[in-house]
C-alpha positions, -999 to 999 in steps of 0.1 A, spaced: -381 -238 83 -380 -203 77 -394 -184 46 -357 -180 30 -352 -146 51 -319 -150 65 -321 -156 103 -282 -148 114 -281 -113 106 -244 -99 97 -227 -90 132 -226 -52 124 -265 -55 126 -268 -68 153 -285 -44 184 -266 -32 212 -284 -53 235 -269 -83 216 -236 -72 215 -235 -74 252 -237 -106 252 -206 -114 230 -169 -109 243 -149 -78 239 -179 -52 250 -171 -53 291 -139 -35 304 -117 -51 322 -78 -53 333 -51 -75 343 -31 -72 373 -3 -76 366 -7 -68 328 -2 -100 307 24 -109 296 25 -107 252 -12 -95 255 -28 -62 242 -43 -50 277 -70 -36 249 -107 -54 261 -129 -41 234 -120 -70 211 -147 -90 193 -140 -119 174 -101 -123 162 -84 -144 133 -75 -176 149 -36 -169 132 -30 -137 151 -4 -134 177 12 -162 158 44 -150 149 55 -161 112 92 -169 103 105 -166 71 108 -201 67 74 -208 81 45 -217 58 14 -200 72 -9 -224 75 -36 -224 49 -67 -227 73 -94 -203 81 -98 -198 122 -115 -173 143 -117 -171 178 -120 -147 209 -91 -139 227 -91 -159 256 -93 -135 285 -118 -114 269 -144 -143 264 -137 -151 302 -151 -117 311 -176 -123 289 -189 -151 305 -179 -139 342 -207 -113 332 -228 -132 324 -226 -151 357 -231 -117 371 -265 -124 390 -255 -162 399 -225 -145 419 -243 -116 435 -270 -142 442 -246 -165 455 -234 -144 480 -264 -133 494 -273 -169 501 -242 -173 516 -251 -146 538 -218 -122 530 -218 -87 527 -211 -82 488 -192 -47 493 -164 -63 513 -164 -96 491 -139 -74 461 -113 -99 460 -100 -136 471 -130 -155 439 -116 -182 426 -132 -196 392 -124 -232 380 -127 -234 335 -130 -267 323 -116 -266 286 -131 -290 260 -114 -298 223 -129 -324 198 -123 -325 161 -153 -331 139 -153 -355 109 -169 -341 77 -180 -304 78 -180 -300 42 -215 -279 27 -241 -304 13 -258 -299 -15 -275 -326 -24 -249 -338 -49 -215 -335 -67 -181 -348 -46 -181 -346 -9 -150 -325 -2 -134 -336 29 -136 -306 52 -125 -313 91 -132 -288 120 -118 -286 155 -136 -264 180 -123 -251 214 -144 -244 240 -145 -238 280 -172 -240 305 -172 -219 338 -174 -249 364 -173 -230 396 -168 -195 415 -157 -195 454 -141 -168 475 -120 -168 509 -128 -152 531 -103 -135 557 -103 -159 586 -114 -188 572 -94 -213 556 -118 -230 532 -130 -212 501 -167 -212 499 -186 -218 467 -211 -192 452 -213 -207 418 -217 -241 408 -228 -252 371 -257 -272 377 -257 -285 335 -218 -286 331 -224 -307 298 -250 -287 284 -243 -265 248 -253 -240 271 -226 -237 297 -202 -248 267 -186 -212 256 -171 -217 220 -133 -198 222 -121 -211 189 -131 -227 156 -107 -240 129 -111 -256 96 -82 -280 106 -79 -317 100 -72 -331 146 -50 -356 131 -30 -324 109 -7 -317 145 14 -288 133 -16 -263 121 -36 -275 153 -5 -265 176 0 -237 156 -36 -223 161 -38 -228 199 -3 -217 204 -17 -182 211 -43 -198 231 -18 -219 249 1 -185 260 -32 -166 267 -37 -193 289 -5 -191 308 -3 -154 312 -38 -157 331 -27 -180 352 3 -154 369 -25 -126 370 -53 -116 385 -83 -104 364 -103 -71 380 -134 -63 363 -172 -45 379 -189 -78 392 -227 -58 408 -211 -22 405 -179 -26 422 -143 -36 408 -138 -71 419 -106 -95 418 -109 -131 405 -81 -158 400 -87 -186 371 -73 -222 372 -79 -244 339 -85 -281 337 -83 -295 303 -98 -321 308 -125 -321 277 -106 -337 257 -112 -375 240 -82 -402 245 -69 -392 207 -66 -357 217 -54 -363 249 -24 -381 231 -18 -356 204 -17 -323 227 3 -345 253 30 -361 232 18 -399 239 20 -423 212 -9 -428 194 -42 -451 205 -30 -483 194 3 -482 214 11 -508 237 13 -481 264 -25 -484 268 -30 -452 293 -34 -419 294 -31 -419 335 -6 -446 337 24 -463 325 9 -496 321 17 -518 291 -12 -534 274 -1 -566 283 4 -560 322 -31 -542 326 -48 -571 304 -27 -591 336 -35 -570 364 -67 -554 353 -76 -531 390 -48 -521 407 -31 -492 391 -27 -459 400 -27 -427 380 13 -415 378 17 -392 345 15 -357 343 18 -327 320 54 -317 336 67 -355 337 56 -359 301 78 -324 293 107 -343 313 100 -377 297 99 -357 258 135 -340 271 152 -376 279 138 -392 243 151 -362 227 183 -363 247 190 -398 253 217 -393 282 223 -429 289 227 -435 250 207 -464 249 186 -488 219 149 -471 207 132 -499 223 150 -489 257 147 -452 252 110 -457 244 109 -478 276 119 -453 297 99 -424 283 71 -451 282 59 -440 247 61 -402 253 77 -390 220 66 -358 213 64 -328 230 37 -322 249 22 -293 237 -9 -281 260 -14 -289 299 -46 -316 304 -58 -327 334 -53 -369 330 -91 -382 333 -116 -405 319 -136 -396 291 -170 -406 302 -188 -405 266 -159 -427 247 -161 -447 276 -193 -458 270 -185 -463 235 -152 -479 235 -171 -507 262 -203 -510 243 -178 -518 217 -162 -545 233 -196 -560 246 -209 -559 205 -176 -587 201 -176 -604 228 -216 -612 224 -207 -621 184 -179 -647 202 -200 -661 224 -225 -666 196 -199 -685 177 -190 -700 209 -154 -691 204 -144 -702 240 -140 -740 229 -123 -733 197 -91 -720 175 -96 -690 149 -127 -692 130 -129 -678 94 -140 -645 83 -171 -659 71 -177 -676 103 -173 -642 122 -193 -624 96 -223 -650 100 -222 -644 137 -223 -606 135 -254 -610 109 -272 -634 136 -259 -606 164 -274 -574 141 -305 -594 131 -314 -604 168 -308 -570 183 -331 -556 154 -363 -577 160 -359 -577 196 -349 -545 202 -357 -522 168 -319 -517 175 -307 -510 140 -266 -519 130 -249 -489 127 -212 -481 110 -192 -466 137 -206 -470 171 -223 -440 186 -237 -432 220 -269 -436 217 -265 -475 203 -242 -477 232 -265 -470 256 -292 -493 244 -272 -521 239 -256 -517 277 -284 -531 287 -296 -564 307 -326 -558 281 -303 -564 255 -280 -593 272 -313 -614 275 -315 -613 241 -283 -620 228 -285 -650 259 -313 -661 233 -289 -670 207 -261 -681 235 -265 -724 235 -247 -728 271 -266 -726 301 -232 -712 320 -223 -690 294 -254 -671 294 -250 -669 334 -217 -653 329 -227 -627 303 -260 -616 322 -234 -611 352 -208 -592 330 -241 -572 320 -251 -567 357 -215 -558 369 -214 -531 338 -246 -516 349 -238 -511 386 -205 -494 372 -215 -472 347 -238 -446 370 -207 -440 388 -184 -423 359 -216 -411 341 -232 -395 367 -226 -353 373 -220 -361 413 -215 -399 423 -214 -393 461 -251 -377 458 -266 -392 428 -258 -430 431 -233 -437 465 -241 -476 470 -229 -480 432 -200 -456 439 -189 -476 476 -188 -506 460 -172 -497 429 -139 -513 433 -155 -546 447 -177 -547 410 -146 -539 393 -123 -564 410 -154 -594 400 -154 -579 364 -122 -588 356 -119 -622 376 -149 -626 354 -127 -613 321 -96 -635 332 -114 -669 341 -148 -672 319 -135 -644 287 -98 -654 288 -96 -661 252 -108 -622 247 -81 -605 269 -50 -630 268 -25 -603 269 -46 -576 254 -74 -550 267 -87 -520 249 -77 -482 267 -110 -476 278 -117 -512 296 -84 -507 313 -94 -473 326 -128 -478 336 -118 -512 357 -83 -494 372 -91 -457 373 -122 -447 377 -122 -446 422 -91 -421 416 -104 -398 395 -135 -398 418 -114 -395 449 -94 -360 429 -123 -344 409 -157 -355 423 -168 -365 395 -158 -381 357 -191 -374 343 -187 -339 348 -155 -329 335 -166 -350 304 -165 -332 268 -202 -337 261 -213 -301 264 -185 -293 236 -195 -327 218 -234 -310 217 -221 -280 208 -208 -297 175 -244 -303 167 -252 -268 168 -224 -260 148 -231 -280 120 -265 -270 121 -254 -227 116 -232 -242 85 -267 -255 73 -250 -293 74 -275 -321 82 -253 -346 69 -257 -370 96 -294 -371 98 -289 -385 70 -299 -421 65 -272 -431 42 -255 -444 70 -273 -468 90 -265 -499 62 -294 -522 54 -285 -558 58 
């Protein structure tokens, strides 16, 4: 710790050479000028309510926000990719004084609420206090070059889902769940974000005036936010998917073979036709036809799996189906509560002395990734009576494991390819293994995640390259920081792994 001298000095303190490094101190224009944005570029952190426009009906909303303005924090970090691009075109071999225009940067935009932010003293009421944070991460520079059809990449992220490649844009004392202040917040954001994309940005890139283009891919975003910005029902809808239309009930039925149809622009449509209803028909028709799109969908995301939930939402699964098969829940009709409790006890008990894997409230990643283990399945086979039903766990187990590399990993075709080629052969035995051996778990039901990691995941490859990636976790590490600047170390604390 340090000696109580205070370590984040006031901003007007800080030295020049500091100030460089945060947006609004590099000069820049837009060609053409944006559209509703002050072509000033010596702006430093904003109020996250400017640029919104207040009625006289409107209540402002009560919430403090700051952010940068979005174009100006994209110089920002442009500059400081200053000597990855000059290097990057030297390796290439181009001459950097006739490379001025035709880059091409891809931003990967992240945005996760964050539970209790609320100071902690020790003691007195814990006041609920939510945060969202937006952030983007530079994912890749290329340029074209004349004659050649391809762009060719100078810049690639090697950490994308570091804290370090995550660039904080906005932070808002907002409740996710609170939709109206949230969308009121990033509505400025939202049009920065637009304007960019008809405009090219010049700015001095290694001492001469250089033209770059920017294309956004929202695709940082976990399945509740996904739904929120895109005007999907929530979570527990029977329209299970982001990426498709699927019922719960037909992808618990067909479990592989779906293919990603919905989009930001058919959601718009699909929000006009529930707000219209031109062929005047019931709710539960309407609703059928938008398939559960009832709000309007507020800001663009790119439809993708969200590696870290996915991990979590499955390990979550795996934690019943190992209490089930403990109570052996195959050969029988509804067991009590205090049959189910007993089992998770046993479950939590084994997993402790076997693995010093300690029950925790609300599944996190790191239980997730111990328990997704065949370590772990060859203990809970310990408690598991039938010789078959242990067989068909430890293959479950197996099936999981050659899976997961593939939507975890930052680049499938070089980090694991046999796991990737055969991915939708393990898939398809996964679920003849979840419809034959585990029917009694997924008779007509399937959570989001399982559905997407059995019926997506080969798409999303086939599109981006990678679902690892494009995953929120540099944002989601970035949350950690934050908390620690507000001094928070709430949850170090141990109040909340329960003690059976």
């Amino acid at each position: 710790g340090t000696s109580g001298r205070q370590i984040f000095q006031p901003l007007h303190t800080l030295r020049n050479a500091e100030k460089e490094l945060l947006p609004g101190f590099h000069q820049f224009e837009w060609q053409p000028a944006l559209k509703n944005v002050s072509s000033s570029w010596d702006v430093g952190i904003i109020d996250g309510l400017s640029g919104w426009t207040t009625f006289v009906e409107d209540v402002p909303a009560d919430t403090i926000s700051r952010r940068f303005r979005y174009d100006v924090a994209l110089v920002s970090a442009l500059k400081d990719l200053e000597e990855d691009i000059m290097e990057g075109l030297r390796e290439r071999g181009l001459d950097d004084s006739v490379c001025t225009s035709g880059f091409t940067v891809v931003v990967k935009e992240s945005c996760d609420g964050m539970g209790d932010v609320s100071e902690k003293h020790g003691n007195g009421p814990a006041v609920p206090e939510k945060a969202v944070r937006f952030s983007f991460t530079v994912m890749s520079i290329s340029i074209r070059v004349e004659g050649e059809d391809d762009g060719i990449t100078i810049f690639q992220e090697p950490k994308p889902n570091s804290e370090l490649s995550c660039r904080p844009l906005c932070l808002m004392f907002v409740d996710e769940s609170d939709h109206e202040t949230l969308t009121a917040i990033l509505g400025p954001v939202v049009a920065e974000r637009k304007a960019m994309m008809e405009s090219r940005l010049i700015v001095s890139v290694g001492g001469l005036l250089r033209s770059f283009r920017f294309f956004f891919r929202g695709t940082g975003y976990d399945e509740k936010m996904v739904r929120e910005m895109e005007g999907l029902e929530a979570s527990g809808s029977t329209y299970v998917c982001t990426l498709c239309d699927s019922t719960r009930a037909e992808a618990s039925q067909n479990m592989v073979l779906h293919s990603i149809t919905r989009s930001h622009d058919e959601n718009l449509e699909r929000y006009e036709i529930w707000r219209k209803n031109p062929f005047s028909e019931t709710p539960d028709e309407l609703r059928d036809r938008v398939k559960g799109v009832s709000a309007k969908p507020f800001m663009e995301t790119l439809p993708t799996l969200d590696a870290l939930h996915c991990d979590i939402g499955n390990a979550t699964e795996f934690y019943k189906i190992f209490q089930d098969e403990i109570g052996e829940v195959y050969q029988r009709s509804n067991p009590s509560r205090e049959e189910r409790r007993r089992w998770r006890s046993t479950l939590d008990k084994q997993l402790r002395n076997k693995l010093k894997l300690k029950p925790v409230m609300r599944m996190n990643g790191n239980y997730a990734r111990r328990l997704m283990t065949l370590e772990a399945v060859e203990v809970v086979c310990e408690l598991v009576p039938s010789e078959e039903r242990r067989e068909a766990l430890k293959k479950l187990m197996e099936l999981y494991v050659q899976m997961k590399p593939v939507w975890r990993s930052t680049c499938p075709s070089r980090d694991c390819p046999d796991q990737l080629c055969r991915y939708s052969y393990n898939s398809q035995q996964f679920a003849d293994l979840l419809s034959t051996t585990f029917k009694y778990r997924y008779d007509g039901k399937i959570t989001n995640y399982l559905h997407k990691t059995l019926a997506h995941v080969p798409e999303i490859i086939e599109r981006d390259g990678s679902i690892g990636a494009w995953a929120s976790e540099g944002n989601e590490s970035g949350n950690k920081l934050f908390r620690r600047f507000r001094k928070m170390n709430a949850r170090q604390s141990k109040t909340f792994e329960l003690e059976d």
